[in-house]
C-alpha positions as a Markdown table, in Angstrom:
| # | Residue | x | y | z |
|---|---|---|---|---|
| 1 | Unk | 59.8 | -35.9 | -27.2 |
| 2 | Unk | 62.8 | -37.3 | -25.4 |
| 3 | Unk | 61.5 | -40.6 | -25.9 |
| 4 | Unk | 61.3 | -40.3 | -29.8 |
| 5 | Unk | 64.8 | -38.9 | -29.3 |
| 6 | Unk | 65.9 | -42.1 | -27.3 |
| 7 | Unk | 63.8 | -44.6 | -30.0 |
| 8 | Unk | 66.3 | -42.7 | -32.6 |
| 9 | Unk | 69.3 | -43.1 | -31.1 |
| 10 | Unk | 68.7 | -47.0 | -30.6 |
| 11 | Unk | 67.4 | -47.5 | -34.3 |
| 12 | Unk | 70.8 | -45.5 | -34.8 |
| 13 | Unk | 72.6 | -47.5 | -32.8 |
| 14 | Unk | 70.9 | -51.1 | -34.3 |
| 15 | Unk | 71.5 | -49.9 | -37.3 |
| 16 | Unk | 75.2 | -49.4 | -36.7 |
| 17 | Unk | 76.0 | -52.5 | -35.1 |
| 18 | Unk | 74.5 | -54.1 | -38.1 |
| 19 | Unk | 77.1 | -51.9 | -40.3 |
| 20 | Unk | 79.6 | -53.4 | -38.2 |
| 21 | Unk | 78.7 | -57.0 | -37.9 |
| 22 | Unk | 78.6 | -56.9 | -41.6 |
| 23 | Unk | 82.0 | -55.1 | -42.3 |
| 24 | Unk | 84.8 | -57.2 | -43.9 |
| 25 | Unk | 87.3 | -59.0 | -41.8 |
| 26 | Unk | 91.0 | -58.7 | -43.0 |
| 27 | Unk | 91.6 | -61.8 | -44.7 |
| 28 | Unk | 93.4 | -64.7 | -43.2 |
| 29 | Unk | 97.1 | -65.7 | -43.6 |
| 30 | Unk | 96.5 | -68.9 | -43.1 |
| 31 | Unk | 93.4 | -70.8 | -44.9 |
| 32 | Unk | 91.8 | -73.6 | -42.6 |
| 33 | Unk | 90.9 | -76.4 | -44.6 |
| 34 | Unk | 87.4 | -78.1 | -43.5 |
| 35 | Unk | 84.3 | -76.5 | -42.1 |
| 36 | Unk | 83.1 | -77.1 | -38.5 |
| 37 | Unk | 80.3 | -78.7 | -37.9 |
| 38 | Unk | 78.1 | -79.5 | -35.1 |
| 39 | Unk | 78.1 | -83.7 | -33.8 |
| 40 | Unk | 77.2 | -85.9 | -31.0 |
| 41 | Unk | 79.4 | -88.1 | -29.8 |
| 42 | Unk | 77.8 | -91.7 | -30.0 |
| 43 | Unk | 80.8 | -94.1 | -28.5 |
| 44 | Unk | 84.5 | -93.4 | -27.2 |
| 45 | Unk | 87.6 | -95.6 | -27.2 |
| 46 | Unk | 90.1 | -94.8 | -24.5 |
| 47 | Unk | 92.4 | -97.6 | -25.4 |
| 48 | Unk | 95.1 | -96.3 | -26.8 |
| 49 | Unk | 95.1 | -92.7 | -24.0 |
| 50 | Unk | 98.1 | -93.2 | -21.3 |
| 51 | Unk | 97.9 | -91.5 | -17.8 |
| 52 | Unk | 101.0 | -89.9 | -17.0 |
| 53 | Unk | 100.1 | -88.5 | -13.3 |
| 54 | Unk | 97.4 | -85.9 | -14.4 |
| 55 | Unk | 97.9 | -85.4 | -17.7 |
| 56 | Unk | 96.5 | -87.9 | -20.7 |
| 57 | Unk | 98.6 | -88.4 | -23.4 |
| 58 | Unk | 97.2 | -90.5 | -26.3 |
| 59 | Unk | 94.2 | -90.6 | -29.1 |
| 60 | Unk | 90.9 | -90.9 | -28.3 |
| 61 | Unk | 88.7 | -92.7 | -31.5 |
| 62 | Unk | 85.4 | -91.7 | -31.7 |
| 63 | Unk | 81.8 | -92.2 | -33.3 |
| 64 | Unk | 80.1 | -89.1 | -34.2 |
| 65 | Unk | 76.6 | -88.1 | -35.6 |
| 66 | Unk | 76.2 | -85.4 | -37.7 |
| 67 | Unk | 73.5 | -82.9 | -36.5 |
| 68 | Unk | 74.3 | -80.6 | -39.0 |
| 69 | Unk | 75.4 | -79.8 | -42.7 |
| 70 | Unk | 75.0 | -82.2 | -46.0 |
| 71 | Unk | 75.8 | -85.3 | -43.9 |
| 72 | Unk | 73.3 | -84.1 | -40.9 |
| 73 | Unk | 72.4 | -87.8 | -40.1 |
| 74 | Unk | 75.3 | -89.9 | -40.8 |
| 75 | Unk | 77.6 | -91.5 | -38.8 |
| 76 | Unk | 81.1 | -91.0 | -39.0 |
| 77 | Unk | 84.5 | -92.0 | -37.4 |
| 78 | Unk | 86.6 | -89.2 | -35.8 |
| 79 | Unk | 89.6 | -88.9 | -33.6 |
| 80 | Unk | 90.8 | -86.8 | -30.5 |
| 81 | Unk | 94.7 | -85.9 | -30.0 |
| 82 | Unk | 95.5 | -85.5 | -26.6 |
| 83 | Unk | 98.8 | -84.3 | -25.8 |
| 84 | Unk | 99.4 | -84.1 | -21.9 |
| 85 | Unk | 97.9 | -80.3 | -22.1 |
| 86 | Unk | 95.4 | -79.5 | -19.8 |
| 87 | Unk | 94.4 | -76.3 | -21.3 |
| 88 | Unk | 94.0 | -77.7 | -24.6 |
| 89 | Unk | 93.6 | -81.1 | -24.3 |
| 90 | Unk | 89.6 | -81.9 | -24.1 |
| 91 | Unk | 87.9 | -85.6 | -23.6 |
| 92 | Unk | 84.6 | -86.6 | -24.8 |
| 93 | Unk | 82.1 | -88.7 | -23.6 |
| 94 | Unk | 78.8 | -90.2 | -25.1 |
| 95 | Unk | 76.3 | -88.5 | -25.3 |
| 96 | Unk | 78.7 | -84.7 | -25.6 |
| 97 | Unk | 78.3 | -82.8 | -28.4 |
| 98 | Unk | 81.2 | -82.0 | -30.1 |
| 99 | Unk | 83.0 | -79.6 | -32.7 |
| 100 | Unk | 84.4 | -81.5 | -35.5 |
| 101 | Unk | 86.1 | -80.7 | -38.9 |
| 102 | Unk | 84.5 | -81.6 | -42.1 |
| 103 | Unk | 86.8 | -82.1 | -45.6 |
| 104 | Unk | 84.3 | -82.4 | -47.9 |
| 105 | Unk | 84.3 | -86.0 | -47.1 |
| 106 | Unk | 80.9 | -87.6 | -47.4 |
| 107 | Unk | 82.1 | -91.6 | -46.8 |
| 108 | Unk | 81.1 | -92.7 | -43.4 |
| 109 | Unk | 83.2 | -95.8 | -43.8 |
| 110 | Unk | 86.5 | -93.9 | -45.4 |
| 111 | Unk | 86.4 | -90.5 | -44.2 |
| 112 | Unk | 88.1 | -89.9 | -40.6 |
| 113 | Unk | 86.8 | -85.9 | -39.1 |
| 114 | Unk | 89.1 | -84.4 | -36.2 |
| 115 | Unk | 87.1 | -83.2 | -33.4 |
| 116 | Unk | 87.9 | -80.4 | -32.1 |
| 117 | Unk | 86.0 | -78.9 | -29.1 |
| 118 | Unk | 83.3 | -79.9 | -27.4 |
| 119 | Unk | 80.2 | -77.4 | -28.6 |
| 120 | Unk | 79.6 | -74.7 | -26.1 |
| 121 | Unk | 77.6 | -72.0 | -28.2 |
| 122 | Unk | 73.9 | -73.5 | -27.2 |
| 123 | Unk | 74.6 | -73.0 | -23.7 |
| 124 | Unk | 76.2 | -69.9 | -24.3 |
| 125 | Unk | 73.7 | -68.1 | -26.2 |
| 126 | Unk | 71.4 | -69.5 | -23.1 |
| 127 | Unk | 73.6 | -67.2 | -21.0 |
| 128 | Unk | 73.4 | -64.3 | -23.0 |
| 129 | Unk | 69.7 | -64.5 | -23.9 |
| 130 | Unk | 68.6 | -64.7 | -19.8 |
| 131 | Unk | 71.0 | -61.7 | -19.3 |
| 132 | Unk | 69.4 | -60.2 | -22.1 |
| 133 | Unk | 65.9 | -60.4 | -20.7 |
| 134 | Unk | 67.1 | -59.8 | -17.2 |
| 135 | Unk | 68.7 | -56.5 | -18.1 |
| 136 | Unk | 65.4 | -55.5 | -20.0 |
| 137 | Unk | 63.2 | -56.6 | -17.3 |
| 138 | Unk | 65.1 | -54.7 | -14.8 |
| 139 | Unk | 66.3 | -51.3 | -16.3 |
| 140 | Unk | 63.5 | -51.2 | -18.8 |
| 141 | Unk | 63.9 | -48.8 | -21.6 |
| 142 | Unk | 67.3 | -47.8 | -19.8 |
| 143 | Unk | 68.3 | -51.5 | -20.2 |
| 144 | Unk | 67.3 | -52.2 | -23.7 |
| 145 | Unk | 69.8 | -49.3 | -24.6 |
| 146 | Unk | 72.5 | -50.3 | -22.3 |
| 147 | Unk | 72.3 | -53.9 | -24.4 |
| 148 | Unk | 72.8 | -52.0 | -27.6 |
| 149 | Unk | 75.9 | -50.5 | -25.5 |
| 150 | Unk | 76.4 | -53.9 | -24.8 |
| 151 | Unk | 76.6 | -55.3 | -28.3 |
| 152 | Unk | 78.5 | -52.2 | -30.1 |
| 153 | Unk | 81.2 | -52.8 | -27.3 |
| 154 | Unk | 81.9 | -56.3 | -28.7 |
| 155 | Unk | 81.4 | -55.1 | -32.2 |
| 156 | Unk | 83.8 | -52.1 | -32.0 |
| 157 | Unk | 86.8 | -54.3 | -30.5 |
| 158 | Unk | 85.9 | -57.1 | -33.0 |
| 159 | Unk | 85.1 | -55.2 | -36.2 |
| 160 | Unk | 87.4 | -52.5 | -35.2 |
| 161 | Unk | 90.0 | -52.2 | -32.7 |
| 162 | Unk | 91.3 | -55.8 | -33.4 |
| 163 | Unk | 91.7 | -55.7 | -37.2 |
| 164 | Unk | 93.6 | -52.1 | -37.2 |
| 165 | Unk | 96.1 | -53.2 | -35.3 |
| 166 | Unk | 96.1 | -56.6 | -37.1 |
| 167 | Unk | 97.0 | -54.3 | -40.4 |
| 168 | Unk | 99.9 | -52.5 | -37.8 |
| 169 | Unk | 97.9 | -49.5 | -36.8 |
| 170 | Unk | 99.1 | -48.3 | -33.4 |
| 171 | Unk | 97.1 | -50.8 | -31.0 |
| 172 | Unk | 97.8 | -48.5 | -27.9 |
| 173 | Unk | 95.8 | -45.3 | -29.9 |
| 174 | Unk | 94.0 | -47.3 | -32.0 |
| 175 | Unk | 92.0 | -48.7 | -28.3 |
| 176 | Unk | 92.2 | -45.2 | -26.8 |
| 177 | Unk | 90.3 | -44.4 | -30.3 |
| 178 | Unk | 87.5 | -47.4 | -29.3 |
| 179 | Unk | 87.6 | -46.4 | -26.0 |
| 180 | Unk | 86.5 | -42.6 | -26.6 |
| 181 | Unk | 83.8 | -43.5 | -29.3 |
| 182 | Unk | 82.1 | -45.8 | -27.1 |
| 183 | Unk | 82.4 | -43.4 | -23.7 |
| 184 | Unk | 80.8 | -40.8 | -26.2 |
| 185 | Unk | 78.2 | -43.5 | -27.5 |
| 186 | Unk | 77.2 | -44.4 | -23.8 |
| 187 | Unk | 77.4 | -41.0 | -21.9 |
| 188 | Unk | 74.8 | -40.0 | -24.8 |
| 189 | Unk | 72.6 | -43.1 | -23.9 |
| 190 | Unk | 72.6 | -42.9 | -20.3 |
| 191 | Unk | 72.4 | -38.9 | -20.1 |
| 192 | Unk | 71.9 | -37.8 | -23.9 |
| 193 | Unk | 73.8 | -34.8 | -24.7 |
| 194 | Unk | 73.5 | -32.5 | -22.0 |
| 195 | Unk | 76.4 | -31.2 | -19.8 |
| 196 | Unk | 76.1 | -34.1 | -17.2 |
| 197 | Unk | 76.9 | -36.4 | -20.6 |
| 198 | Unk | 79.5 | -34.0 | -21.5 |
| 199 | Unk | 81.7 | -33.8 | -18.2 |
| 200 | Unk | 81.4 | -37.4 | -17.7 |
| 201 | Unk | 82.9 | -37.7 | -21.2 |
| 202 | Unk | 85.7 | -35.5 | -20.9 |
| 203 | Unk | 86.6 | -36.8 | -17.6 |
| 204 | Unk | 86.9 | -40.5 | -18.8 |
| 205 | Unk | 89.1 | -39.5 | -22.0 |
| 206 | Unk | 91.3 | -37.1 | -20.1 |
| 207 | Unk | 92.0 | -40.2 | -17.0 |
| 208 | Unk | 92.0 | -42.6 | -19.9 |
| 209 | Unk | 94.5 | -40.9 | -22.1 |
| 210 | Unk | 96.7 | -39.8 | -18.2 |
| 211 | Unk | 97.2 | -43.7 | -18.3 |
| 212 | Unk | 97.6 | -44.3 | -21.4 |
| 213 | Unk | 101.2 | -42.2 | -21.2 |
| 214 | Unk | 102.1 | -43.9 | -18.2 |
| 215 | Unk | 101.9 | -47.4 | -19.4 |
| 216 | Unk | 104.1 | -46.2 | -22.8 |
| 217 | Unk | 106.3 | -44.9 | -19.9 |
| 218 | Unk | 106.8 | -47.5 | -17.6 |
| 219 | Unk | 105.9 | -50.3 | -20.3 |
| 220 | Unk | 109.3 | -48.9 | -21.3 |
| 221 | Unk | 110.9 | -48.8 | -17.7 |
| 222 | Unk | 109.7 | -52.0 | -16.7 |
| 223 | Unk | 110.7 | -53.5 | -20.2 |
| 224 | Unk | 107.3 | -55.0 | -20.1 |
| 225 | Unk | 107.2 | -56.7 | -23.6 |
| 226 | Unk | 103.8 | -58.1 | -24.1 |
| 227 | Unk | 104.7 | -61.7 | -24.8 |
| 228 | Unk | 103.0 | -62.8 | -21.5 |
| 229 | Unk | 99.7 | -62.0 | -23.1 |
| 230 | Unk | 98.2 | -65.1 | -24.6 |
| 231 | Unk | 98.7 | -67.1 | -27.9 |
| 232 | Unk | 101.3 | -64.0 | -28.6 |
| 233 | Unk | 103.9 | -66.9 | -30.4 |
| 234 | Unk | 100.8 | -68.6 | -32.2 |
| 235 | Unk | 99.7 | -64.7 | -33.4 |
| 236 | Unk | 103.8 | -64.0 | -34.8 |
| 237 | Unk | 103.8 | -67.5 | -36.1 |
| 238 | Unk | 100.9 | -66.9 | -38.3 |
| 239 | Unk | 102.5 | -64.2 | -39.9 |
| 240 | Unk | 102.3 | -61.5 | -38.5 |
| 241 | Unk | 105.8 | -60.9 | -37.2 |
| 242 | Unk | 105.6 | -57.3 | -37.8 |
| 243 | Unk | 103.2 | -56.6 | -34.6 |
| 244 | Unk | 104.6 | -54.6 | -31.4 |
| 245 | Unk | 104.0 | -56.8 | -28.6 |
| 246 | Unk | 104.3 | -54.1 | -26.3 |
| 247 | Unk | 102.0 | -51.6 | -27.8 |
| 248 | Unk | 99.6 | -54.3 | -28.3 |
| 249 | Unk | 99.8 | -55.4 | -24.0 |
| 250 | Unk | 99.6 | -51.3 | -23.7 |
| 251 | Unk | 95.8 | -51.1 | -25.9 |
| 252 | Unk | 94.5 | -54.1 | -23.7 |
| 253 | Unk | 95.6 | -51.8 | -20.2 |
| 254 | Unk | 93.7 | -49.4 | -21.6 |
| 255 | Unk | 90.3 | -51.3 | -22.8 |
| 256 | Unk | 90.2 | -53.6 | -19.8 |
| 257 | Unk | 90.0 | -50.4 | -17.3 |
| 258 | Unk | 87.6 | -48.2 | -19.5 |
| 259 | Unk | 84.7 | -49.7 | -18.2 |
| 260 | Unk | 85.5 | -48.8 | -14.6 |
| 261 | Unk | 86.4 | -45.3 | -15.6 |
| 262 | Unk | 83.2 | -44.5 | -17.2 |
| 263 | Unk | 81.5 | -45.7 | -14.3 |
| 264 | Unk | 83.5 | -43.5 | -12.0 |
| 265 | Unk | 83.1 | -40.6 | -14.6 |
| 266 | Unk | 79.5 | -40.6 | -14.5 |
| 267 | Unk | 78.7 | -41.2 | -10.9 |
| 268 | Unk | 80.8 | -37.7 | -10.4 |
| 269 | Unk | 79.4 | -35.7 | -12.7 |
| 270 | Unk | 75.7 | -37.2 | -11.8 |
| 271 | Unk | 76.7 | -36.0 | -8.3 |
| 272 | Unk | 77.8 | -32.6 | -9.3 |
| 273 | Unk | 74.8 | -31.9 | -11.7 |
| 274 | Unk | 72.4 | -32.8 | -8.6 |
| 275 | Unk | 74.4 | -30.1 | -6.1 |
| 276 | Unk | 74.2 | -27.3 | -9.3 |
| 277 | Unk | 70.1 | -28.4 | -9.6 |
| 278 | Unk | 69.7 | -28.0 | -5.3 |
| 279 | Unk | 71.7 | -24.8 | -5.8 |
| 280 | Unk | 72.4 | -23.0 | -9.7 |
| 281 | Unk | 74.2 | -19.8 | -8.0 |
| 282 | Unk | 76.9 | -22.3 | -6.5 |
| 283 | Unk | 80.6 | -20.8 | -8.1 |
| 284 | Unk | 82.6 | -22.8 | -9.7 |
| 285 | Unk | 85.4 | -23.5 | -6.9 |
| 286 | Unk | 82.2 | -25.1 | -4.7 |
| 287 | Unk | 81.2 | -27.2 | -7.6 |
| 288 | Unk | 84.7 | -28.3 | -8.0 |
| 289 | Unk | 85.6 | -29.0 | -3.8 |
| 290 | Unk | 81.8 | -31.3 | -4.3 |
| 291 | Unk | 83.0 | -33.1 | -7.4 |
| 292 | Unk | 86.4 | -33.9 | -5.7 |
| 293 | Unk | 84.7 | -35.0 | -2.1 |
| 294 | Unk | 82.2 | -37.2 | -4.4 |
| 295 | Unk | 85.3 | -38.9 | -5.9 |
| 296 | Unk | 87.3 | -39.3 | -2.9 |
| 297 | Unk | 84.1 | -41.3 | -1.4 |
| 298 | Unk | 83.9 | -43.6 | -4.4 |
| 299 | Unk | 87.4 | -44.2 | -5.8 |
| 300 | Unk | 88.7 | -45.9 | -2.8 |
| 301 | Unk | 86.2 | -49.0 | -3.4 |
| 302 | Unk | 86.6 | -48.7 | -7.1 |
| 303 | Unk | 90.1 | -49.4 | -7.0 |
| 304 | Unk | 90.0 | -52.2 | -5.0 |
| 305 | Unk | 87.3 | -54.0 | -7.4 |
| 306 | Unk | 89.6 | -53.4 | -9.9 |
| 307 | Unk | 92.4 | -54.8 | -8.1 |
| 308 | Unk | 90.2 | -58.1 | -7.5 |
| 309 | Unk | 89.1 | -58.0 | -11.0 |
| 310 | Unk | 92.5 | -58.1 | -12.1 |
| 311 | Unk | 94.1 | -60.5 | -9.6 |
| 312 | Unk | 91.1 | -63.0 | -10.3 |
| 313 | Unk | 93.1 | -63.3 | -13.8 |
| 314 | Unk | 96.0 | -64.9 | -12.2 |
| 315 | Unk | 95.5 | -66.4 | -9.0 |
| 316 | Unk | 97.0 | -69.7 | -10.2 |
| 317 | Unk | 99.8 | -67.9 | -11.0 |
| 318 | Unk | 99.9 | -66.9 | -7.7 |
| 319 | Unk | 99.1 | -70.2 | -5.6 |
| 320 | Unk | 102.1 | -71.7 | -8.1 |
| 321 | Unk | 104.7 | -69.5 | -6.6 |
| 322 | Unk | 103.4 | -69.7 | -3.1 |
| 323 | Unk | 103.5 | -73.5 | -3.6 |
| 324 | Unk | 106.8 | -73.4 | -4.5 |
| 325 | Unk | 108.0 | -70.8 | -1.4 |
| 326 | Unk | 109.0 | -68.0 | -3.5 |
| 327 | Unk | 110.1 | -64.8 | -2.0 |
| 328 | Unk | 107.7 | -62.0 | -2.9 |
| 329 | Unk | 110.9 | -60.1 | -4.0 |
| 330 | Unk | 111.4 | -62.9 | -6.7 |
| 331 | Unk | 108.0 | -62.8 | -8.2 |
| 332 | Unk | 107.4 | -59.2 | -8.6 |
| 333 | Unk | 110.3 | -59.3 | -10.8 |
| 334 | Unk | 109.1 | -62.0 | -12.6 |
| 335 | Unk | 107.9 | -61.3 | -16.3 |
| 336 | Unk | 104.4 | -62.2 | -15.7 |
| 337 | Unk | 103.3 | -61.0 | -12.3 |
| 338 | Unk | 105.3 | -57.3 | -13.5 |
| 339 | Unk | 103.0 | -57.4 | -16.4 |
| 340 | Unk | 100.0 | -57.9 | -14.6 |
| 341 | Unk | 101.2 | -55.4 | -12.1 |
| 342 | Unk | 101.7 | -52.7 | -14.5 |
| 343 | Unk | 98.2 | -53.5 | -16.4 |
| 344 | Unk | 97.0 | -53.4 | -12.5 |
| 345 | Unk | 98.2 | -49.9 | -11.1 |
| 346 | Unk | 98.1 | -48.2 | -14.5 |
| 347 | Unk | 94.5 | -49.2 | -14.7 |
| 348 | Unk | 94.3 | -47.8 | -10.5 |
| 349 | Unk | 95.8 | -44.7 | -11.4 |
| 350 | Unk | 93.6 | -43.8 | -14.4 |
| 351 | Unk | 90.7 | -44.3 | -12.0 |
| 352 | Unk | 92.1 | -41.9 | -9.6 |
| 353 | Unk | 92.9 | -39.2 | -12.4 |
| 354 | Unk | 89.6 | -39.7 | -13.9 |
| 355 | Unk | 88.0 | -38.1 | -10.3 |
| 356 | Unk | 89.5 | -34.9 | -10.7 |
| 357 | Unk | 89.3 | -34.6 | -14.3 |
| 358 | Unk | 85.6 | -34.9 | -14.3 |
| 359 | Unk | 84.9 | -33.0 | -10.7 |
| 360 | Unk | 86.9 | -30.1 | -12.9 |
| 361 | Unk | 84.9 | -30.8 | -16.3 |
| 362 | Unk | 81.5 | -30.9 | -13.9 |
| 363 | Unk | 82.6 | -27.1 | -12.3 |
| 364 | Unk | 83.2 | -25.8 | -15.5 |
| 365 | Unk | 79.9 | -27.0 | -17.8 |
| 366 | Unk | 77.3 | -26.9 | -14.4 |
| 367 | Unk | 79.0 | -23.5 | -13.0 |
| 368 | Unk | 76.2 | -20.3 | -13.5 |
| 369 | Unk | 77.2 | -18.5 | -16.4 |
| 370 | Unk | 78.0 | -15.3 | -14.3 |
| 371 | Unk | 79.7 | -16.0 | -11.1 |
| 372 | Unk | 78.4 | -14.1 | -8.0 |
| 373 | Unk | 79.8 | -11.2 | -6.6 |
């Protein structure tokens, strides 16, 4: 029976990430002209590309094969703007396959494409298929639903999260939104719905929504504005002007520590519901003191991981101002290295509330319905 019940819940679960991949995107401000195709890069010319120390400054003229598309086959001429950027700048080689834009051109001897990138999404899909088949392999049944996890996660913030707050729906509530559906989604895969499921949900939205209000309030302190986040200028540019930054750099706090919250959240209230199985007359107070003792023996590594994960983000940043002989006092003030400290110990302290929160939810759903005398 609980297998039938878990075979469900997946074809649920397929059946909404299909409902999702399929659900419109808001439409575009700005209308690309072209189509991307897939090409292989036959022969370069570097002659007109200046060195300037590191950097490469110049066009690169290329000869491309189609392997894709109405021209799949032919052989056109494309060219390669570098402009002394190293994270955007890319330089081919023959044999690379590249990303290049099509115009409807079909002239091999007229029509001149713009590459664009080299293609990555063979390799890619590589990746994710062996992860695919090693997380089947290894958790089995478990694993096949943890991929389905897996996939609505990417579909929620994709199909969801990012184009509500695109239209100017609160980002900060619209993630805490994403964040509780998919807690409920996974606590109900990993545990169904029984209590363990239930206090290890209501300990992850209670920590979650603790640091939620402390990153509106010392977003505000801080005057942390959210334009250190990535392509922000190329986002208002597009036209869409109307977007708080800050809101915005509040919902990604709150979505990059989730993970580590539900992971926290269910290792207590697994803990808990194996003390109340060795022992069902235990009060509620004893459940409680075990769920906190549980917490206090993971949280300390948690929050370091978390630390890591997040200082992995911007160790360059780092290495630039100890190159340079900044005072520590200077770059903790700094725009950047505040933001990423806010997005750091906000994230820390909702893993610390979420221990409590679910050692109190675990008492309270595992605790014997009449307390002993």
């Amino acid at each position: 029976m609980k297998r039938l019940g878990d075979s469900v819940a997946v074809l649920l679960l397929a059946c909404l990430c299909v409902a999702l991949w399929r659900a419109p995107s808001p439409p575009a401000l700005v209308v690309r002209e072209g189509t991307a195709r897939r090409a292989r890069v036959l022969t370069v010319d570097d002659s007109n590309i200046e060195l300037h120390g590191v950097m490469k400054f110049g066009t690169q003229h290329l000869t491309v094969g189609m392997l894709g598309g109405p021209n799949s086959g032919k052989t056109f001429r494309a060219v390669n703007e570098l402009r002394a950027q190293m994270d955007l700048d890319k330089h081919f080689a023959p044999g690379d396959e590249a990303v290049v834009i099509e115009r409807g051109g079909e002239n091999p001897d007229t029509d001149t494409l713009v590459a664009r990138d080299h293609w990555r999404l063979g390799w890619a899909l590589t990746l994710f298929l062996c992860f695919c088949a090693l997380l089947c392999l290894f958790g089995g049944w478990t694993g096949m639903k943890a991929l389905f996890s897996f996939v609505l996660s990417c579909l929620v913030v994709w199909k969801g999260v990012i184009p509500l707050a695109l239209r100017g729906w609160p980002a900060s509530w619209t993630s805490f939104a994403a964040v509780c559906l998919l807690s409920a989604v996974i606590m109900y895969l990993v545990a169904g719905f029984t209590r363990k499921g239930v206090a290890a949900f209501l300990g992850t939205a209670l920590g979650i929504l603790a640091g939620l209000g402390m990153a509106h309030a010392f977003g505000r302190l801080m005057h942390i504005n959210g334009a250190t986040m990535p392509y922000v200028q190329t986002l208002l540019y597009s036209g869409y002007e109307f977007l708080n930054l800050q809101d915005i750099f509040i919902g990604a706090t709150v979505l990059a520590s989730s993970g580590a919250v539900m992971d926290l959240a269910m290792d207590i209230a697994s803990g808990v519901e194996e003390v109340a199985r060795h022992n069902p007359t235990l009060p509620r107070r004893e459940l409680l003191l075990s769920g906190v003792r549980i917490g206090r023996s993971v949280v300390g590594t948690m929050t370091t991981t978390l630390l890591l994960a997040y200082s992995g983000g911007y160790i360059t940043l780092l290495m630039a101002f100890a190159a340079q002989g900044t005072h520590p006092a200077d770059f903790l003030n700094s725009t950047l290295v505040s933001a990423e400290l806010v997005k750091t110990i906000i994230g820390s302290f909702s893993l610390v509330l979420v221990a409590p929160f679910t050692a109190f939810a675990s008492a309270v759903v595992f605790a014997p319905r009449k307390e002993p005398a």
